[in-house]
N, C-alpha and C positions, 0 to 999 in steps of 0.2 A: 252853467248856473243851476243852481238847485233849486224843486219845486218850492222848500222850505221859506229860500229869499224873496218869495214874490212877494207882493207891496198888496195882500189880502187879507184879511181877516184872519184871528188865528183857528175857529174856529175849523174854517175852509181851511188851510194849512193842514190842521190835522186831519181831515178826512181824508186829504191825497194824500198824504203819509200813510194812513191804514189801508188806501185803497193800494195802493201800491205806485204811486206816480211822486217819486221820490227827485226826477229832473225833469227838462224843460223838453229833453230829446222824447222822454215816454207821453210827452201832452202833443206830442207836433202831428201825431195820426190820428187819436181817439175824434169824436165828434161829438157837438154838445149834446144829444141823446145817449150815448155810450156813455160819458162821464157823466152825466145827471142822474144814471142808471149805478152807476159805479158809486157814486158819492150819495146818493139819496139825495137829492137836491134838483129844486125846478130845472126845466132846460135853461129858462133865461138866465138862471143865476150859472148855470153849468157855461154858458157863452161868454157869460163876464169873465168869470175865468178865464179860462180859452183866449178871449182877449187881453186880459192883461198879460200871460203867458205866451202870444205872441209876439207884443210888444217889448219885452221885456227880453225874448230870445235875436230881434231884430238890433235892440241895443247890445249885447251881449255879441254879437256878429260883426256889429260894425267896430270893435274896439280892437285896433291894429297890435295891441299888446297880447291881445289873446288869440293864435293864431287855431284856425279850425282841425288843423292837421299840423301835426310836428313834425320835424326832421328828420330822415331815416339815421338810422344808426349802424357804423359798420359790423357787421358779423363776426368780424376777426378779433374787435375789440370787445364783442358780448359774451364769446368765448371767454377771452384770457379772465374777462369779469367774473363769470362763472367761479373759476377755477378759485376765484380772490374772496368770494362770497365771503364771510365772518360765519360761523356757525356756531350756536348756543349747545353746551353739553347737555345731557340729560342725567349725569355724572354715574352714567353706567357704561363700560366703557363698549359691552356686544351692541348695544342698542345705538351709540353714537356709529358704529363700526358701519350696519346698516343703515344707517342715516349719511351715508359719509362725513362724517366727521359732526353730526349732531344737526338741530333744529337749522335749517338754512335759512339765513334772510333774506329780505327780497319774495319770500314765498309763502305760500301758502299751506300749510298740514293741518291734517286734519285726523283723530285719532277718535277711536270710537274702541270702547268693549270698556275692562277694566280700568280705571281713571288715575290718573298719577303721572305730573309731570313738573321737574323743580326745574328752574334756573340758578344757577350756579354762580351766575356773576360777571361770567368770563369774558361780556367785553364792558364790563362797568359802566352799564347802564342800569335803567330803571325800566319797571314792567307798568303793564294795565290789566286789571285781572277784574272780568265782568262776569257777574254771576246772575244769573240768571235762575237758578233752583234752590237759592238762598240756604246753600251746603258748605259756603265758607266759614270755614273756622281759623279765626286768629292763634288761638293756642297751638292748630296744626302747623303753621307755618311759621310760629314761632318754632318748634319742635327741628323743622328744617332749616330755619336759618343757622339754630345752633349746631343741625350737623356738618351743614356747610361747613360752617366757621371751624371746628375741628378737623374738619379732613386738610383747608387752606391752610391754618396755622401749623400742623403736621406736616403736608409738603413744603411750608418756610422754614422748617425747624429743618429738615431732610435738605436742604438744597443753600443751608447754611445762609440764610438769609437772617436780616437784621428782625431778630423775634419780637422783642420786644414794641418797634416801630408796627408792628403788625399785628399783633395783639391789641393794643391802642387803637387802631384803625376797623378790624373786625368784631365789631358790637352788634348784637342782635339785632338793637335798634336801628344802627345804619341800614340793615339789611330789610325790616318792614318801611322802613322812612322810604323806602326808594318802591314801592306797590303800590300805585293807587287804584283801590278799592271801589267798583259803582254798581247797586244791586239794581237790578232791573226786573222789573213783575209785570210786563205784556210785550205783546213783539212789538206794538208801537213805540215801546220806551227803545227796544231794542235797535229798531229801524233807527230813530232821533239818534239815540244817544252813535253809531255806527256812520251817521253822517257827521255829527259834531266832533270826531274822532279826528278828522284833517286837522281842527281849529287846534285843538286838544295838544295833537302833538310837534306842530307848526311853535306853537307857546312852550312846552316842554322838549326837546330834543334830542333829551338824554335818554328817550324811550327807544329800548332795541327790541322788546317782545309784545304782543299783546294777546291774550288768552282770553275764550269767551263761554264758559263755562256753566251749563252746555248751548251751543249754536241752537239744537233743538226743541228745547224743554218746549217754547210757548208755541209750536209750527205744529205741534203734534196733539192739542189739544181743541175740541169745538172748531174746527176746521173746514168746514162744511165746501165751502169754494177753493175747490183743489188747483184752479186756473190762475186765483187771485193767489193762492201760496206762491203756488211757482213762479210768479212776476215776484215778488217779494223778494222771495231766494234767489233770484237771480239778480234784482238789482240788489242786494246786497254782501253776495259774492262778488261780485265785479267791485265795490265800493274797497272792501276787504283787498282782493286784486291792489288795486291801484294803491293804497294808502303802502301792503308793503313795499311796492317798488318805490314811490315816490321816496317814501322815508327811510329804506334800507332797515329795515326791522323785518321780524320775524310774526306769523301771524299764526295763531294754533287754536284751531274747532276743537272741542271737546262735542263728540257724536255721542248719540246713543246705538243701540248696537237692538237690530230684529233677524228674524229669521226669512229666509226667502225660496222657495221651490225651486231649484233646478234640477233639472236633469233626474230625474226621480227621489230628490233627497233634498232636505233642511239643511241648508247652509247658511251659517254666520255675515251677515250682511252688515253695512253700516244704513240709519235711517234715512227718511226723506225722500227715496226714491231714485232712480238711477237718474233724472234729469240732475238733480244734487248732487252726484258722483265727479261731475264735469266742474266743480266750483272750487276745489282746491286743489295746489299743485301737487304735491302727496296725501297718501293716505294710507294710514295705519291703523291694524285694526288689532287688538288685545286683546287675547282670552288664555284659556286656561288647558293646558297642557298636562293630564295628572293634578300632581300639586304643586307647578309651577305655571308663572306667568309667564308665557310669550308677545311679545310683537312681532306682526308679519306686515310688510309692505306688500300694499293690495293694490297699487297702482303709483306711479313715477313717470314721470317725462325721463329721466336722467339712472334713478337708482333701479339695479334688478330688484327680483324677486325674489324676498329672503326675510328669515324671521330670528328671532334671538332672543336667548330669556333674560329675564330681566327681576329684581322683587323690589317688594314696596316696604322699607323699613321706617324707624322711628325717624331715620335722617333725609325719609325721600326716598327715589327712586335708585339704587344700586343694583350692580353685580349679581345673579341670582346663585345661590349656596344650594349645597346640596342636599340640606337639611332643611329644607324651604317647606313649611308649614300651610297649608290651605287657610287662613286665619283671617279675620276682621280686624283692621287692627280701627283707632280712634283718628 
């Protein structure tokens, strides 16, 4: 059960959301001085808490539909699963290559350096695209649904398919109708809105991707309590976790990208710290190669170590050309 559902004030509500006590497992050690200290709030009000958070985890316990520990699952069958995963294009075809076979659901990536990444469509679902640095622009992805939409109509044409039923069918419109859009301006909205994200897509189904663009903007600013970050990020890596297995979708960080000392040299890092490193199943970090854009995989349970260029055109992310331009585009 989540801190959010308890039967308290919303006030209190939101202060263990900002404190970082976002379930009922992260209240069952603290002690009413620790979270009175935690939330700014007398001890005695900090115990009422505490108490109705333990009564409330004892109801939650006792309810034989919700079992504390689930079933094991066989290995042979999480294999072939694997292998079955769906995988979202990035409609470049080096970048899906190292990706095998493009964004994998079920999981977690995470991409940091140069920003740029389209869904294509290709298992005809719908996305969630959270911004967080209020850098969406609709005119841009109108720009990309229309490349979409000719390169799709061009492989129907090519593969003698019924053109005109599919012309009809791929409209701009169809293509933003299926994005929804939620700007967020504190990591409180961020935490809320990343828990209401189960409810969200439990009611919508047709969600294969969700993008959070960037994971860091609000972690990296007035930060003061580096202990209280990392509870945050972590319970909301794990929230992230669970939503893509539950839901078979695909889940994609948009990082920011710092520099870090090793070994006598500056090297390209993604942000947040290496405890964050641990929070997504891959990680992809994008930068600049000359005058072309690379991605390299900087860490996989499953995929090596390998990089491959890639550029950012009017249509999205494509193919990188050899006449690839260092350039801003809009």
């Amino acid at each position: 059960m989540e801190a959010l559902r308890l039967p308290i004030s919303a006030s209190q509500r939101r202060k263990l959301t900002s404190a970082g006590y976002t379930s009922l497992s992260s209240l069952s050690s603290v002690t009413p001085s620790e979270l009175a200290r935690d939330l700014k709030v007398s001890e005695l009000e900090a115990q009422e808490i505490l108490k109705v958070a333990s009564h409330a985890s004892r109801a939650d316990k006792s309810d034989g539909n919700h079992p504390i520990i689930n079933g094991a699952q066989n290995v042979w069958d999480m294999l072939n699963e694997e292998d079955l995963l769906p995988r979202i294009t990035t409609s470049c075809t080096d970048l899906d290559s190292i990706l095998g076979g493009g964004i994998s659901c079920k999981e977690v990536t995470e991409l940091g350096g140069v920003p740029g990444i389209v869904d294509y469509g290709g298992l005809g679902g719908k996305a969630v695209y959270i911004d967080t640095e209020g850098s969406f622009m609709v005119e841009r992805v109108l720009q990309i649904a229309e490349g979409c939409m000719e390169d799709m109509m061009e492989n129907n044409y090519n593969q003698h398919r019924d053109f005109q039923t599919s012309h009809d069918k791929l409209q701009p419109k169809n293509f933003l109708a299926n994005i929804f859009y939620f700007r967020i301006c504190s990591y409180t909205e961020q935490i809320g809105l990343i828990n209401y994200l189960d409810k969200f897509v439990s009611e919508h189904k047709e969600v294969k991707i969700v993008v959070i663009d960037s994971v860091t903007f609000h972690f990296r600013q007035d930060f003061e309590d580096l202990a209280l970050r990392t509870r945050l990020l972590s319970g909301m890596a794990l929230k992230l976790m669970k939503l893509a297995h539950k839901f078979n979708m695909a889940v994609v960080l948009l990082n920011q990208v710092t520099t870090k000392y090793t070994e006598g040299s500056y090297q390209l890092t993604l942000a947040l710290g290496d405890s964050w490193a641990h929070a997504s199943t891959n990680r992809v970090i994008l930068h600049w190669n000359g005058n072309e854009r690379y991605a390299y995989i900087d860490k996989s349970p499953s995929l090596p170590s390998a990089s491959a260029p890639y550029a950012v055109t009017t249509k999205g992310i494509r193919n990188s050309t050899t006449n690839c331009k260092r350039i801003k585009l809009m």
